[in-house]
Backbone of each chain as ProteinMPNN parsed JSONL, in Angstrom:
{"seq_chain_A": "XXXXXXXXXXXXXXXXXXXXXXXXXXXXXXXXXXXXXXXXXXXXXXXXXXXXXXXXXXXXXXXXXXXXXXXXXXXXXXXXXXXXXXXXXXXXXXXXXXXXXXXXXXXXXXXXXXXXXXXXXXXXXXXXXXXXXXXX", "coords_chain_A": {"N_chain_A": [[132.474, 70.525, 105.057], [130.264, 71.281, 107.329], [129.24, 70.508, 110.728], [126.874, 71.658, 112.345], [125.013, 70.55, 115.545], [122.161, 71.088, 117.731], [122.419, 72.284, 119.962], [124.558, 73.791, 119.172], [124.141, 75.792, 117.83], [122.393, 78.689, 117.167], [119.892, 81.611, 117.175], [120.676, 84.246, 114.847], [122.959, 83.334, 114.07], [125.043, 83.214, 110.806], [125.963, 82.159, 107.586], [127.518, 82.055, 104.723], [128.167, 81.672, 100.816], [130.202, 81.84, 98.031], [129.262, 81.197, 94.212], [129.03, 80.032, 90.83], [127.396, 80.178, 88.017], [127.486, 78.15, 85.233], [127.96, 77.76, 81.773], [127.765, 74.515, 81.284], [126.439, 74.065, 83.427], [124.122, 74.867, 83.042], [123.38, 73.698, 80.872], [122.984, 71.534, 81.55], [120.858, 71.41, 83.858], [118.567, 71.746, 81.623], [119.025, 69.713, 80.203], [118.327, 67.951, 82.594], [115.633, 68.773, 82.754], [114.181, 69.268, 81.329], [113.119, 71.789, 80.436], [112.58, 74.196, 78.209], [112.395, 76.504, 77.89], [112.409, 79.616, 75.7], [113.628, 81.774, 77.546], [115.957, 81.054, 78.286], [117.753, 79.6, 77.198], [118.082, 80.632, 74.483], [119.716, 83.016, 73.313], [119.451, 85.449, 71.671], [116.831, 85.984, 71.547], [116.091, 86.244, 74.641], [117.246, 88.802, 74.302], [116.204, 90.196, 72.938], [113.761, 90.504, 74.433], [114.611, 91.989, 76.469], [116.474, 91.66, 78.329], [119.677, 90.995, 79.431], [120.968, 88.993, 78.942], [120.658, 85.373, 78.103], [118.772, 83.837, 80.415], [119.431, 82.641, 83.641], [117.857, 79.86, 85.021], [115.806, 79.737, 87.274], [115.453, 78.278, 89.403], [117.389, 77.059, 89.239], [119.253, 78.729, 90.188], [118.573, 78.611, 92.826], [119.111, 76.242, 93.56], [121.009, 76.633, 95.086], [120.655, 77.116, 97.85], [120.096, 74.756, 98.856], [122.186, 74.121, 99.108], [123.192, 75.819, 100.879], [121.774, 75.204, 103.077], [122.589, 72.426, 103.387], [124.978, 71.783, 103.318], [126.433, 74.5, 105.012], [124.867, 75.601, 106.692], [122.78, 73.968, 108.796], [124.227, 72.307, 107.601], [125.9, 68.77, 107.587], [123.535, 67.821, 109.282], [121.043, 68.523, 108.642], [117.943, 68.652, 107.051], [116.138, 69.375, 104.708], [113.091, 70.904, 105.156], [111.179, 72.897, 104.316], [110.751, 75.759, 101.302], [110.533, 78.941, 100.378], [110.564, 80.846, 97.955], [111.266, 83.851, 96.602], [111.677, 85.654, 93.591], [113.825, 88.485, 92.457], [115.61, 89.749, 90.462], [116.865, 89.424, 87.555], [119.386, 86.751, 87.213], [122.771, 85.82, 85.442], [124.942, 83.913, 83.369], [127.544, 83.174, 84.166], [128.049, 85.289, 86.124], [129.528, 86.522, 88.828], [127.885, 85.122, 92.327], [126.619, 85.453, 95.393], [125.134, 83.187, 98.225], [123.634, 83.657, 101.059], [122.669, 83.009, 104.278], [121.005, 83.493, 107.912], [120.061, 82.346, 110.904], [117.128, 82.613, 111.93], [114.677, 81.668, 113.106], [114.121, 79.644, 116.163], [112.556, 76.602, 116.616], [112.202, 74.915, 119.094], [111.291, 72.391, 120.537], [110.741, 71.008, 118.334], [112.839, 71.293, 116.795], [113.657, 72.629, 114.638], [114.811, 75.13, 112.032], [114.513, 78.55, 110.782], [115.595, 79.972, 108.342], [116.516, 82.705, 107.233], [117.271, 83.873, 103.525], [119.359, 84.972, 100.717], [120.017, 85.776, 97.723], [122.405, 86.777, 95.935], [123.941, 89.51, 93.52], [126.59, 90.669, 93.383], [125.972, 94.455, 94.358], [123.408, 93.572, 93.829], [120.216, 92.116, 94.628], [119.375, 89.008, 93.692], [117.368, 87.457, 94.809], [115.215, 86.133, 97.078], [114.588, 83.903, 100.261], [112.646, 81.98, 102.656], [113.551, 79.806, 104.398], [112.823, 76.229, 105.783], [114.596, 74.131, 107.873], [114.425, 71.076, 109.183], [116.925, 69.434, 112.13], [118.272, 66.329, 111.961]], "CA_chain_A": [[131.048, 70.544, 105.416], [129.561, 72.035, 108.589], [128.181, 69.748, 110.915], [126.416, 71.891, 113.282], [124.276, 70.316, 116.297], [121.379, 71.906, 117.955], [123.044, 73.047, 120.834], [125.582, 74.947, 118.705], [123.084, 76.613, 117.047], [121.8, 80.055, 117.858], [119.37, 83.171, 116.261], [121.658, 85.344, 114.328], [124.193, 82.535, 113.165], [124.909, 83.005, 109.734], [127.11, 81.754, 106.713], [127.538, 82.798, 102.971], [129.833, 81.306, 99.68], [130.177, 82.681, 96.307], [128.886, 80.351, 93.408], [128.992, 80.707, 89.573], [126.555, 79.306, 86.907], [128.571, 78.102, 84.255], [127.437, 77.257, 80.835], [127.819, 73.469, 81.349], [125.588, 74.644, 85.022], [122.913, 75.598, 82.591], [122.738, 72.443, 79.806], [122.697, 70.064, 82.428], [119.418, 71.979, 83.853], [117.927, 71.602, 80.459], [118.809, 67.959, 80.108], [117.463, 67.052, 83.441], [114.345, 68.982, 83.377], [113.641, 69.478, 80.021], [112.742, 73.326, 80.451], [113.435, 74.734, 76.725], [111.794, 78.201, 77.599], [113.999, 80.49, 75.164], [114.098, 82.603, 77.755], [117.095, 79.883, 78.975], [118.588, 78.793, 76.171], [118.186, 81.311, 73.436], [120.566, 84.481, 73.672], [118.805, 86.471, 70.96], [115.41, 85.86, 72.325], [116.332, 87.028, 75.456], [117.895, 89.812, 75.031], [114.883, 90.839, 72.481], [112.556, 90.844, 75.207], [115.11, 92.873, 77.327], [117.372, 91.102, 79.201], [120.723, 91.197, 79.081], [121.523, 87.684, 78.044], [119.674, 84.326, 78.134], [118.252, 84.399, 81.834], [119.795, 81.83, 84.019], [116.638, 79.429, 85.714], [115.602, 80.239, 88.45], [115.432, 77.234, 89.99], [118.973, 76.734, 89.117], [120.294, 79.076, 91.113], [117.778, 78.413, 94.19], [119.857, 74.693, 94.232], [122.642, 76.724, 95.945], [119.957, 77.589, 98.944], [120.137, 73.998, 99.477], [124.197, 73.911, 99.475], [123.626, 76.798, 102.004], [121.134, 73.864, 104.392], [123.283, 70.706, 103.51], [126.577, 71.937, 103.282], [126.966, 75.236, 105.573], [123.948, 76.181, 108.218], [123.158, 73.584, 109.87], [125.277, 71.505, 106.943], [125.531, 67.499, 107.212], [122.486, 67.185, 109.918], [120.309, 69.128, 107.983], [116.769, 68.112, 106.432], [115.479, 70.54, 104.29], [111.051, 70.713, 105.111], [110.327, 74.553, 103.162], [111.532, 76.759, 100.898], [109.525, 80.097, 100.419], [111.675, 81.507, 97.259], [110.801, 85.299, 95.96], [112.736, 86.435, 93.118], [113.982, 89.954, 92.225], [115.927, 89.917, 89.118], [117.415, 87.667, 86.423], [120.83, 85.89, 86.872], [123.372, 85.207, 84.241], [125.528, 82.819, 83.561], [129.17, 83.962, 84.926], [128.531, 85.971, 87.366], [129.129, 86.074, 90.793], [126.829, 85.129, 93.357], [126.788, 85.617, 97.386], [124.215, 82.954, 98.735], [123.941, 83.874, 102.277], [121.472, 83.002, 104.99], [121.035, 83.482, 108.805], [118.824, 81.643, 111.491], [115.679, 83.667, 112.228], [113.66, 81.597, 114.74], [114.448, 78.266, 116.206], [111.64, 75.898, 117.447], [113.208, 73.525, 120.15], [110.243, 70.895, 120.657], [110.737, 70.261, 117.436], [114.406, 71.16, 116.307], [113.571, 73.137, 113.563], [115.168, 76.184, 111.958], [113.907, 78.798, 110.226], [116.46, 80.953, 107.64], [116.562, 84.254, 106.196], [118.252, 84.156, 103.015], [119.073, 85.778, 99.9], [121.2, 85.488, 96.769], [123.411, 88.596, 95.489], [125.212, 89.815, 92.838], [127.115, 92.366, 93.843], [124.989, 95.16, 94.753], [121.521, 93.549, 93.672], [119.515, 90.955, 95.141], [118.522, 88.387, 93.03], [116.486, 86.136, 94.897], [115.606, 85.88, 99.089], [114.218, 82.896, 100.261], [112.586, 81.413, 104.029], [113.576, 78.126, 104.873], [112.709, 75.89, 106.959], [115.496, 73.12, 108.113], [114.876, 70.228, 110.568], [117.969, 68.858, 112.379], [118.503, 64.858, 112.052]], "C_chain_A": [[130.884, 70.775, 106.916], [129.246, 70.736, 109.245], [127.884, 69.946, 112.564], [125.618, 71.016, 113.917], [123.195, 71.18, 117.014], [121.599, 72.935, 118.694], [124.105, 74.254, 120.222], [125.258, 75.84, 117.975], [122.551, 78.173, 117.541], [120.715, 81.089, 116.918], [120.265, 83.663, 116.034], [122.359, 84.851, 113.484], [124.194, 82.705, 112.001], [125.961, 82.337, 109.077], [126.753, 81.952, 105.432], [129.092, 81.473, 102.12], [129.544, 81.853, 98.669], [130.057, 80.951, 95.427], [128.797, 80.94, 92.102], [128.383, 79.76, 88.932], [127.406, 79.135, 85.857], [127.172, 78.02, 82.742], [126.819, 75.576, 81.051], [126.301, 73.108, 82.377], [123.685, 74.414, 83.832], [122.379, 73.997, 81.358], [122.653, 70.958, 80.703], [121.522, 70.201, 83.132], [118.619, 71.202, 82.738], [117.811, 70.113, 79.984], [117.894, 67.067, 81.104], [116.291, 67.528, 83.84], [113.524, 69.328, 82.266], [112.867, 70.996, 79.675], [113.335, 74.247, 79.323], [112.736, 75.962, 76.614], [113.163, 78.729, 77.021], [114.422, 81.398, 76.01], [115.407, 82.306, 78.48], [118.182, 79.841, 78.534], [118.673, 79.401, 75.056], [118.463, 83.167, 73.34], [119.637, 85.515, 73.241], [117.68, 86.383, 71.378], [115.002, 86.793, 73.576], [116.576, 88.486, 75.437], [116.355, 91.132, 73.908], [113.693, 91.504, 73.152], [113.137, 91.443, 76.456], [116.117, 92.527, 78.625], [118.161, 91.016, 78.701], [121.635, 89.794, 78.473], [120.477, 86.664, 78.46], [119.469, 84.388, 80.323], [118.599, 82.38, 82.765], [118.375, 81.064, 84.933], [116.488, 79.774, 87.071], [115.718, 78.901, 89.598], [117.16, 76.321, 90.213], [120.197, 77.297, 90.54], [119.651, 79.068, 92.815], [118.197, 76.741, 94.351], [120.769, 75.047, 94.95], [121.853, 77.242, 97.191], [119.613, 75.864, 99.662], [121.681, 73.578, 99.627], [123.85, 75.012, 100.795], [122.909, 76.019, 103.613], [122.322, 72.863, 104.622], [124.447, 70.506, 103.678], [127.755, 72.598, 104.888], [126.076, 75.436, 106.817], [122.334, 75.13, 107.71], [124.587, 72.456, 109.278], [124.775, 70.104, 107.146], [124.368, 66.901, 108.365], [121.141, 68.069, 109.319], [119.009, 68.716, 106.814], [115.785, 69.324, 106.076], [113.907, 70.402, 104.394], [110.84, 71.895, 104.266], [111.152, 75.121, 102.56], [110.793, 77.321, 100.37], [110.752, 81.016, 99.28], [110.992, 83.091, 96.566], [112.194, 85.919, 94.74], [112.456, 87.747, 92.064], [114.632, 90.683, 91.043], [116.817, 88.988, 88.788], [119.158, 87.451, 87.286], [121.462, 85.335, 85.756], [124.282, 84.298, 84.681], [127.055, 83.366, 83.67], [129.308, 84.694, 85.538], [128.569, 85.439, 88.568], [128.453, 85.771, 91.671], [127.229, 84.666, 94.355], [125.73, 85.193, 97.797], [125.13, 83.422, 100.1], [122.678, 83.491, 103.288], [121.688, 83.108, 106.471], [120.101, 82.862, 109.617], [118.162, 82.442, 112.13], [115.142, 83.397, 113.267], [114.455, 79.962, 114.583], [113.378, 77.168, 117.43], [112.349, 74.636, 118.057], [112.562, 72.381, 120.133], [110.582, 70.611, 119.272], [111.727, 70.327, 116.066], [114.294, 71.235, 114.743], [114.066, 74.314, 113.185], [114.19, 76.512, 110.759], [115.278, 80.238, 109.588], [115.998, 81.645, 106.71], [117.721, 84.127, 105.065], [118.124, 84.656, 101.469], [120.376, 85.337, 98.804], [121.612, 86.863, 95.83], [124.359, 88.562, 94.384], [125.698, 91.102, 93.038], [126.704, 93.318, 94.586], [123.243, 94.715, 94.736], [121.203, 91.992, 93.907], [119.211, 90.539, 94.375], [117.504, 87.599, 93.3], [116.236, 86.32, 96.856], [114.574, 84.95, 99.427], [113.787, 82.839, 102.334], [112.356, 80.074, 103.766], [113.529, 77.498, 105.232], [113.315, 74.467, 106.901], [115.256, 72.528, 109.516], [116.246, 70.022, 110.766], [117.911, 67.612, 112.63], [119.219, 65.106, 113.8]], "O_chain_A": [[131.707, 70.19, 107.62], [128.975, 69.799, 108.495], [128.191, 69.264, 113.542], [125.145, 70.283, 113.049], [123.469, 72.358, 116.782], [121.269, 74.103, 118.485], [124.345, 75.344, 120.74], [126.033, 76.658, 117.48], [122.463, 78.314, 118.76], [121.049, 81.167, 115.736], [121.051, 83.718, 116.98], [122.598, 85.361, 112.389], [123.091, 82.328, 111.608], [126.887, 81.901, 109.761], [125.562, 82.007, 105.127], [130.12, 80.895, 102.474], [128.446, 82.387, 98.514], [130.549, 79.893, 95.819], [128.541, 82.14, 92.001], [128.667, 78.578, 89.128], [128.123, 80.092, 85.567], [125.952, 78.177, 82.785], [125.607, 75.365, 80.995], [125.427, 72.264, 82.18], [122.577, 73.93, 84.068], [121.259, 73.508, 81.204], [122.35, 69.79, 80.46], [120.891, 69.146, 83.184], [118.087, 70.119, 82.983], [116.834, 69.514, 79.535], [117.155, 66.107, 80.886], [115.735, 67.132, 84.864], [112.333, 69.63, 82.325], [112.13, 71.161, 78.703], [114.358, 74.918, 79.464], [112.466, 76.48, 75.531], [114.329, 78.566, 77.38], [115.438, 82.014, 75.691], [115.929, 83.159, 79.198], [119.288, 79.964, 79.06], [119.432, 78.804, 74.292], [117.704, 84.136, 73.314], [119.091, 86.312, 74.004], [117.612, 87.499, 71.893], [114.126, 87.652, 73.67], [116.219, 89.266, 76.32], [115.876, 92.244, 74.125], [112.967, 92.445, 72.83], [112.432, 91.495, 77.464], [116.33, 93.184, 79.644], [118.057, 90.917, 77.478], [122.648, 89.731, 77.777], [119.496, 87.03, 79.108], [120.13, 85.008, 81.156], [118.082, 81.304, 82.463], [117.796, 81.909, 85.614], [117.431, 80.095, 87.795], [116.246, 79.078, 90.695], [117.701, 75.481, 90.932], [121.103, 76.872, 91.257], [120.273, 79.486, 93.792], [117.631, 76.056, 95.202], [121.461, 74.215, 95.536], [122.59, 78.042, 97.768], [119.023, 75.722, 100.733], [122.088, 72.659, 100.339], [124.521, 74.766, 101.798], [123.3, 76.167, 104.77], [122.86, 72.569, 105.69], [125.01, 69.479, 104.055], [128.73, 72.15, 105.492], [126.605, 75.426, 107.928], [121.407, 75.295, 106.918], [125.508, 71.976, 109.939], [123.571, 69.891, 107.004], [124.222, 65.68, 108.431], [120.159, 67.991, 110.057], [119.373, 68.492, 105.659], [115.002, 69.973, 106.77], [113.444, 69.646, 103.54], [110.114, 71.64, 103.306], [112.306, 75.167, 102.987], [110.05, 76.637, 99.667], [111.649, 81.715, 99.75], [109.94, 82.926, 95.949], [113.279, 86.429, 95.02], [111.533, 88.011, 91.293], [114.371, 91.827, 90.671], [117.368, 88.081, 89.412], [119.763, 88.358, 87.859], [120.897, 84.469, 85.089], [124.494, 83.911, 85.83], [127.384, 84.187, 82.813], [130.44, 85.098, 85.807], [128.049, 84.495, 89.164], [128.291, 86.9, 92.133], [128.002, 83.715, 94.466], [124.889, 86.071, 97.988], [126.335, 83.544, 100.316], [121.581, 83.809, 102.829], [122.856, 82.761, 106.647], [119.034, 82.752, 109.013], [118.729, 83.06, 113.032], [114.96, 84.155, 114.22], [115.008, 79.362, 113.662], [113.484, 77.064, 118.652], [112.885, 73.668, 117.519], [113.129, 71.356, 119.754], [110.739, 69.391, 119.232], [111.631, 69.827, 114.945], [114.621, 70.416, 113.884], [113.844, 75.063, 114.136], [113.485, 75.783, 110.062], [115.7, 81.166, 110.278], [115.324, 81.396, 105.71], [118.903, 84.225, 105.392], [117.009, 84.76, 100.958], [121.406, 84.725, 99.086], [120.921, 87.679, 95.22], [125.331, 87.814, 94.281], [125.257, 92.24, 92.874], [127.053, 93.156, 95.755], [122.267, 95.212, 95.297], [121.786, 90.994, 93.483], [118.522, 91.313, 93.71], [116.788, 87.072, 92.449], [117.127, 86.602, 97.657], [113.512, 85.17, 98.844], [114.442, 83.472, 103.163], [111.468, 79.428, 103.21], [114.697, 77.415, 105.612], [112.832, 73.628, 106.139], [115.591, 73.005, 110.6], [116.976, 70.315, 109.82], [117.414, 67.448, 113.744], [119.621, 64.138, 114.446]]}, "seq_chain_B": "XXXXXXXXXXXXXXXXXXXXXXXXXXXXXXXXXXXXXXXXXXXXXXXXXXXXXXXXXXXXXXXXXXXXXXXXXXXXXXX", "coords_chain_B": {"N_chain_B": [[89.918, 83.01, 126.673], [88.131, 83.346, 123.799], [89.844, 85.216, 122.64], [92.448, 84.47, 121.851], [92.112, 82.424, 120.311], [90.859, 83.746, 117.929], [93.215, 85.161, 117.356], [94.438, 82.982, 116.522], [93.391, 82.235, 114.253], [93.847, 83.473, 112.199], [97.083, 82.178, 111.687], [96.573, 79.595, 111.032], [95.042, 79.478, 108.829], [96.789, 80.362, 107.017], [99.571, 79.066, 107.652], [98.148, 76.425, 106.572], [97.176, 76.961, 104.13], [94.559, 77.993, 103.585], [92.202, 80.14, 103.036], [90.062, 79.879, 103.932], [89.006, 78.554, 106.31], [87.865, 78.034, 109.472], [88.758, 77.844, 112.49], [87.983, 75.515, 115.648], [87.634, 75.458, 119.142], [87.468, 72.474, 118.966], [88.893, 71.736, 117.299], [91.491, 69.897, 115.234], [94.538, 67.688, 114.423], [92.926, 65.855, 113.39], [90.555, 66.186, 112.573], [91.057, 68.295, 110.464], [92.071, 67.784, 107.528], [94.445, 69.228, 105.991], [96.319, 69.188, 107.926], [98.822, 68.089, 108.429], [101.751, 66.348, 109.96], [104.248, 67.941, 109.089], [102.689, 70.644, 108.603], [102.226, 70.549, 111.344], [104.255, 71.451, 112.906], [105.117, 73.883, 111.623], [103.026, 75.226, 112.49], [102.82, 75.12, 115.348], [105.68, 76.596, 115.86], [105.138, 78.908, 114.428], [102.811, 79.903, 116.387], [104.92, 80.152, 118.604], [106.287, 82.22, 117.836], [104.516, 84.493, 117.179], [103.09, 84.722, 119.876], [105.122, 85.141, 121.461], [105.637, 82.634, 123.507], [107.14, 79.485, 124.49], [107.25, 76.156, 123.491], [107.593, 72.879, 124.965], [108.447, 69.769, 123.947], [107.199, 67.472, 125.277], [105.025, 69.01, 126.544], [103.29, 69.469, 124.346], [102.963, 66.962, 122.949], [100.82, 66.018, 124.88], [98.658, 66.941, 123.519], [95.442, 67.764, 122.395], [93.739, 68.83, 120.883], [92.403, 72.148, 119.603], [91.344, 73.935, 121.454], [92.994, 72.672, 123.482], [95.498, 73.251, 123.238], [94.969, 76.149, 123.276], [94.516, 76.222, 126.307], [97.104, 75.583, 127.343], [98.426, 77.619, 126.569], [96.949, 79.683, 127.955], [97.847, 79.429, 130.236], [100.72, 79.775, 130.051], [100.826, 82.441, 129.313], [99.83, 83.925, 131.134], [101.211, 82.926, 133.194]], "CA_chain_B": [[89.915, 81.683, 125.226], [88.089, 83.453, 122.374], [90.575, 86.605, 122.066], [93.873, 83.569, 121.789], [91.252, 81.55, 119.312], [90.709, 84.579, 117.247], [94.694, 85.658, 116.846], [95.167, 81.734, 115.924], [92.786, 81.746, 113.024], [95.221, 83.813, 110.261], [97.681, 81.543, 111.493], [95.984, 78.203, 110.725], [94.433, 80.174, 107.333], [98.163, 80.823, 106.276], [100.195, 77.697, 107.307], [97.307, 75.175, 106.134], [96.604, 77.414, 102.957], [93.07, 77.408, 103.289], [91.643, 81.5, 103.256], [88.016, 80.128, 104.559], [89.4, 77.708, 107.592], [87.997, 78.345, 110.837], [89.143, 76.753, 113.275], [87.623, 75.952, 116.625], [88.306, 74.975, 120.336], [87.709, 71.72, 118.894], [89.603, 71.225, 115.667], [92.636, 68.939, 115.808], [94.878, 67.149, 112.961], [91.804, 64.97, 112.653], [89.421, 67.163, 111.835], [91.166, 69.308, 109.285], [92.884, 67.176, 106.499], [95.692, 69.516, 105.408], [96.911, 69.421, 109.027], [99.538, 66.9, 108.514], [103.082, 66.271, 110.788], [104.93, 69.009, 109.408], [102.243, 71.838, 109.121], [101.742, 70.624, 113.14], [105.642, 72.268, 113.355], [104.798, 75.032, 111.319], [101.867, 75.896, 113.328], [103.694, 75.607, 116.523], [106.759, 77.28, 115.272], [103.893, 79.958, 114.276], [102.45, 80.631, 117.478], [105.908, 80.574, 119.475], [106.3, 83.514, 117.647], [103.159, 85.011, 117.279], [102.51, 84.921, 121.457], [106.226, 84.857, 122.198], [105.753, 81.529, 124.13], [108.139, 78.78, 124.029], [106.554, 75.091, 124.307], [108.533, 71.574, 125.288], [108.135, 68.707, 123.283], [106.285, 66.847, 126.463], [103.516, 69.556, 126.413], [103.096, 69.187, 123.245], [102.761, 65.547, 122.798], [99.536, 65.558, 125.354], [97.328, 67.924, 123.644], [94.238, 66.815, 121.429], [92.778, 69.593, 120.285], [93.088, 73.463, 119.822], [91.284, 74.106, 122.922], [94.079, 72.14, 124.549], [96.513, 74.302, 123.09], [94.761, 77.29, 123.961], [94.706, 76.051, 127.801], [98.173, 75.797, 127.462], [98.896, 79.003, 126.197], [96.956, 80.874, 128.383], [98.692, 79.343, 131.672], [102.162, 80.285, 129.879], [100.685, 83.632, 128.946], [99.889, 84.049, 132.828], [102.688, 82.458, 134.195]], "C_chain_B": [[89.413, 82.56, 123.396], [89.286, 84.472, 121.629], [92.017, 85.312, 121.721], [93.114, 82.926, 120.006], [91.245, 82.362, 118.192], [92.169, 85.056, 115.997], [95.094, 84.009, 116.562], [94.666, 81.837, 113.966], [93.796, 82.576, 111.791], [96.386, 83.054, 110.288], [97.848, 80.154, 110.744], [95.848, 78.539, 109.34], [96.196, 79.725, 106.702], [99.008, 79.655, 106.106], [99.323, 76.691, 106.811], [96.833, 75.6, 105.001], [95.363, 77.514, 102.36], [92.084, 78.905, 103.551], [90.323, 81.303, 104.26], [87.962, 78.899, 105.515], [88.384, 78.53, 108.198], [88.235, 77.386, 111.591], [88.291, 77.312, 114.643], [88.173, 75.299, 117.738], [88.69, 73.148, 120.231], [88.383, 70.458, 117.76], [90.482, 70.724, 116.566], [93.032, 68.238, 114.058], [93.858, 66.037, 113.164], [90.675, 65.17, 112.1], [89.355, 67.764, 110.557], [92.465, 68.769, 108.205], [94.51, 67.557, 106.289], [96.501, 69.64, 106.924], [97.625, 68.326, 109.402], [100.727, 67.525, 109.83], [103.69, 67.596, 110.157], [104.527, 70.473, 109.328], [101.801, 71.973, 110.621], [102.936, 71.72, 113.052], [105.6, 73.59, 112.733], [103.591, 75.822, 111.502], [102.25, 75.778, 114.562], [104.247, 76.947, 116.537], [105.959, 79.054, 115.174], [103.105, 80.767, 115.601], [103.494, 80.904, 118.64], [106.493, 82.01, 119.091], [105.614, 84.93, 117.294], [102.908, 85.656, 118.734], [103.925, 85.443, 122.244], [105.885, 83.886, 123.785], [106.596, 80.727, 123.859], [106.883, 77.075, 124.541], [107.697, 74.041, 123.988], [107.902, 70.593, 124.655], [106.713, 67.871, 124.165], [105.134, 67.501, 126.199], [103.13, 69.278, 125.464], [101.796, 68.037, 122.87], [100.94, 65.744, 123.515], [98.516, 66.023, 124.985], [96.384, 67.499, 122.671], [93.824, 67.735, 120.492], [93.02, 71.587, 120.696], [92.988, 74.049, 120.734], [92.098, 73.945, 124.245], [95.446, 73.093, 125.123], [96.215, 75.522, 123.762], [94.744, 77.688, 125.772], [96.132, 76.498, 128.06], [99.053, 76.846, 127.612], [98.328, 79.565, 127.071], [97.877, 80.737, 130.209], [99.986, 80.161, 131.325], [101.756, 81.589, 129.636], [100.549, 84.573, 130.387], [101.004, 84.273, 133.347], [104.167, 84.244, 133.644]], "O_chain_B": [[89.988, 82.466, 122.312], [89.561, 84.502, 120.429], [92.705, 85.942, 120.918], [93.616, 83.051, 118.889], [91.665, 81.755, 117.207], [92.265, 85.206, 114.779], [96.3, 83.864, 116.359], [95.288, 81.619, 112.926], [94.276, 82.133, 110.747], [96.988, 82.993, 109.216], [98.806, 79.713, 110.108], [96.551, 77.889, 108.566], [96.464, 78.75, 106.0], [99.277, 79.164, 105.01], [100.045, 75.739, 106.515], [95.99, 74.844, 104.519], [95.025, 77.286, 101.198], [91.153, 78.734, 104.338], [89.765, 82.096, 105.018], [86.925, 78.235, 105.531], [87.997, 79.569, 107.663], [87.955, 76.205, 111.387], [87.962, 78.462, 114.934], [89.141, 74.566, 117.535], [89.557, 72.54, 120.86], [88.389, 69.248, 117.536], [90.564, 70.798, 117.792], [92.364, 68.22, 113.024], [94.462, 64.983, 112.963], [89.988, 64.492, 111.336], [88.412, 67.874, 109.774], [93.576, 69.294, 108.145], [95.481, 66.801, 106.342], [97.477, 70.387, 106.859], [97.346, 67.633, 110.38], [100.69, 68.6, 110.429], [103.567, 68.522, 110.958], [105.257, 71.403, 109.67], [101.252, 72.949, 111.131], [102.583, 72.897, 113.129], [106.103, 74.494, 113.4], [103.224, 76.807, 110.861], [101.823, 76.791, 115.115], [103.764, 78.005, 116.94], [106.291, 80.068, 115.789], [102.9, 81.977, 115.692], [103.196, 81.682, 119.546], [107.046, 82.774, 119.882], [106.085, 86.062, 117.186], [102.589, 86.838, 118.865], [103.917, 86.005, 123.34], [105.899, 84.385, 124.91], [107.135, 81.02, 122.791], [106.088, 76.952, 125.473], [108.526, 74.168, 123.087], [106.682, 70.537, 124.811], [105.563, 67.744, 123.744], [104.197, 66.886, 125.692], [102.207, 68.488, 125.658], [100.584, 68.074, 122.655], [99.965, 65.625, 122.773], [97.462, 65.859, 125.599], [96.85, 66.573, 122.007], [93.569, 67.402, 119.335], [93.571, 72.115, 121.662], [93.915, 74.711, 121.201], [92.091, 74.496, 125.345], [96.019, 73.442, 126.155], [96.934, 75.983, 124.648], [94.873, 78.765, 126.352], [96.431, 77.469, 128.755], [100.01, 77.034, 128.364], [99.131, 80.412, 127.462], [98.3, 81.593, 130.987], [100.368, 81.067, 132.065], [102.794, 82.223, 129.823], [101.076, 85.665, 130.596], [101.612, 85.251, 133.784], [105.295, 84.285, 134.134]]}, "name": "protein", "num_of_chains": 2, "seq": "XXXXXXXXXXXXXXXXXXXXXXXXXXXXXXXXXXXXXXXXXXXXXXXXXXXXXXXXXXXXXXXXXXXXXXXXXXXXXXXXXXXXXXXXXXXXXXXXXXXXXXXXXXXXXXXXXXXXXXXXXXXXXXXXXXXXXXXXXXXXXXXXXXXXXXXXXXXXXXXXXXXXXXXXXXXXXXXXXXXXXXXXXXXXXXXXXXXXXXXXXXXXXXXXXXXXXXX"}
């Protein structure tokens, strides 16, 4: 775990990891939020209405945009205040994904960041997000 | 003052989510409800990059009201 300070901080800084939704990823969602849209949890459903398999939540995979605050940039001084999420197309469950984010602006009086970031498979964006992280 | 006042108001609109705000010289988080502690930082944050100004915690702290701010800003916009 990271555990940038303010001073070590800069515009530009970035950091990225690769993450995978599992199956397990996905019924533990469903248990703790009770979200039984088929478009989740029911293959054939999905793929009826044109997607290539059951459609991983969205919200699922926007928990690894807080591994990219708490973990990596700024990491263990990190207090997540916003997250501004836009997403661009589905996510399945076994693929790859490249969260990544960089620091955009940084308000000093009040030791706040503000990150650009985005979540990737491969070639295609699934998701890009602005965040806004105090520093403890 | 009014041309600073003017380029605040889509800011205030946007971070306080409110399309039919106006704000004036003498609004302040007591005036305008949704203007809690951390849309103050995201209305800072907002005009440090809006004006390209930078402000110090200290200034900050003493100001009352948007008018205050706008004093503020236009010395640093001077300076």
């Amino acid at each position: 775990m990271n555990e940038y300070r303010w001073d070590d901080l800069s515009v530009g800084l970035s950091h990225g990891f690769n993450a995978v939704v599992t199956d397990e990823m996905m019924g533990g969602f469903l248990a703790q939020t009770g979200d039984v849209n088929p478009l989740h949890v029911d293959r054939d459903y999905a793929r009826s209405r044109g997607f290539e398999d059951r459609v991983v939540y969205g919200l699922l995979t926007s928990a690894f945009y807080s591994t990219l605050v708490g973990v990596y940039l700024p990491g263990r001084n990190a207090l997540l205040q916003g997250l501004t999420i836009t997403y661009n197309k589905p996510a399945y469950v076994g693929r790859r994904l490249q969260v990544w984010g960089e620091i955009k602006f940084m308000t000093e009086a009040y030791r706040r960041l503000e990150i650009s970031a985005r979540i990737s498979a491969g070639d295609e964006q699934l998701s890009k997000a602005k965040i806004l992280v105090g520093l403890l | 003052m009014d041309e600073i006042l003017a380029r605040l108001q889509p800011i205030f609109r946007d971070v306080l989510d409110d399309p039919s705000l106006v704000v004036t010289a003498e609004s302040s988080a007591r005036t305008i409800e949704q203007w809690d502690s951390l849309a103050h930082i995201s209305i800072v944050s907002a005009i440090e990059q809006e004006f390209k100004v930078r402000f110090a915690l200290g200034e900050l702290e003493t100001l009352n009201n948007v008018g205050e701010m706008i004093g503020l800003m236009e010395k640093k916009l001077r300076g």
